[in-house]
FIBADREN-435238 format. One record per residue (C-alpha): residue number from 1; residue in three letters; x, y, z. Coordinates in steps of 0.1 Angstrom, whole numbers, plus 5000, padded with zeros to 4 digits. Layout:
N
+-----+--------+------+-------+------+
! num ! residu ! east ! north !   up !
+-----+--------+------+-------+------+
! NUM !    ALA !    X !     Y !    Z !
...
+-----+--------+------+-------+------+
//
This chain:
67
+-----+--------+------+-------+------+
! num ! residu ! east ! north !   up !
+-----+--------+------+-------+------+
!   1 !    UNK ! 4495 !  1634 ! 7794 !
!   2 !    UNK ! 4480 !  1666 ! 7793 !
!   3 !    UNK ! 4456 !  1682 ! 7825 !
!   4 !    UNK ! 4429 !  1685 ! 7801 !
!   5 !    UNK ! 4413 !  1719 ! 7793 !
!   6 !    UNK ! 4412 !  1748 ! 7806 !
!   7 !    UNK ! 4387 !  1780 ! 7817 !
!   8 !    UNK ! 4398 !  1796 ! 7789 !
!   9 !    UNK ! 4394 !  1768 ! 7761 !
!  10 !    UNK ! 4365 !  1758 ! 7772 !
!  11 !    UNK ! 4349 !  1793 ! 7772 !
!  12 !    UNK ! 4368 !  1792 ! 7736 !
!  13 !    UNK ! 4348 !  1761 ! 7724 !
!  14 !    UNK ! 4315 !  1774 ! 7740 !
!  15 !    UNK ! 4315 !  1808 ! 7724 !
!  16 !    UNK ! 4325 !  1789 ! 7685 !
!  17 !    UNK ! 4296 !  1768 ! 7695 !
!  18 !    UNK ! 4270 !  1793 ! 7703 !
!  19 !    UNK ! 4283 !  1814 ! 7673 !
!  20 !    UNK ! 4277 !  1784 ! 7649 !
!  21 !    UNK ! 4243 !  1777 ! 7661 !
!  22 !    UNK ! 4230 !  1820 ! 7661 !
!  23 !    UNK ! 4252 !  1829 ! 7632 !
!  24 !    UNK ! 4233 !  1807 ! 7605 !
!  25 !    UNK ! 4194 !  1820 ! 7621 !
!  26 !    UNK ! 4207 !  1854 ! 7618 !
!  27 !    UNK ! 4222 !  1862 ! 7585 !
!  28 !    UNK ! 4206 !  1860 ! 7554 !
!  29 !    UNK ! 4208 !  1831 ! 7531 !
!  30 !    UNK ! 4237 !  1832 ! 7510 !
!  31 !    UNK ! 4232 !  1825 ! 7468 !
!  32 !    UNK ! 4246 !  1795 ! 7460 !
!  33 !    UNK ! 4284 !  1797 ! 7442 !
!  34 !    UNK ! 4289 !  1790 ! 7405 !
!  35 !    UNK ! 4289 !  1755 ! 7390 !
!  36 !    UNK ! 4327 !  1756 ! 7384 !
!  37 !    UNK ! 4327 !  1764 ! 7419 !
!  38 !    UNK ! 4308 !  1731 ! 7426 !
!  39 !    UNK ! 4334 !  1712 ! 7408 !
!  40 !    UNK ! 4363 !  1724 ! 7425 !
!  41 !    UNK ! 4364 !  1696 ! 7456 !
!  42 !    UNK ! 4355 !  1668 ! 7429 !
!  43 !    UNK ! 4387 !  1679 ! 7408 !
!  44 !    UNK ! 4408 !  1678 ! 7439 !
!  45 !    UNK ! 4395 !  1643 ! 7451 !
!  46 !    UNK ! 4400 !  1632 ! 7418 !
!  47 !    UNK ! 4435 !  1640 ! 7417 !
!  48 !    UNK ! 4441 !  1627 ! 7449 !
!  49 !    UNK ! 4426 !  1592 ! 7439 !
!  50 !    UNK ! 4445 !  1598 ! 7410 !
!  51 !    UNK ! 4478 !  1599 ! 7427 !
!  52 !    UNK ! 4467 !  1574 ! 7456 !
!  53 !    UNK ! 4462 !  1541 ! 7431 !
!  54 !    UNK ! 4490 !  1553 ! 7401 !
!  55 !    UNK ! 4519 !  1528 ! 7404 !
!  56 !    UNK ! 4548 !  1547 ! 7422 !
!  57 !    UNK ! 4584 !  1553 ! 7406 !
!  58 !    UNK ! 4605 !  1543 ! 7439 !
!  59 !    UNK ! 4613 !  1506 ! 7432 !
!  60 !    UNK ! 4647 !  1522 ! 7420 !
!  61 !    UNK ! 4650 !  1540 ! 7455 !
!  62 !    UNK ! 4646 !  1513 ! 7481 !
!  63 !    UNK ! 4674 !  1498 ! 7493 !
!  64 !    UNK ! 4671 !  1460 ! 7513 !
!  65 !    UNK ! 4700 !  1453 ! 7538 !
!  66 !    UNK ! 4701 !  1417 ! 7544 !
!  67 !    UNK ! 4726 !  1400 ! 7574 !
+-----+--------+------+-------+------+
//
């Protein structure tokens, strides 16, 4: 097991936190990106679905030991 964190990650942490809460009151707003843009995490999910529920081409590949 690990001793947990230390003065240094923890300062870490707090300063990404602090950062993440000023940052965004700070800077402007940003235009939002381009439709294809938009589109771009849908295509990857989709292929990921894709490839999650097509049938796989391993049955030739498994190999069943018996005693």
């Amino acid at each position: 097991m690990g001793r947990g964190f230390t003065l240094g990650t923890v300062f870490i942490m707090a300063a990404l936190t602090a950062s993440m809460v000023v940052l965004p009151l700070v800077l402007p707003p940003l235009p939002p990106p381009p439709l294809a843009l938009l589109f771009f995490p849908v295509g990857i999910m989709a292929a990921l679905m894709l490839l999650a529920f097509s049938p796989s081409q391993a049955s030739g590949n498994v190999v069943v030991y018996s005693s």
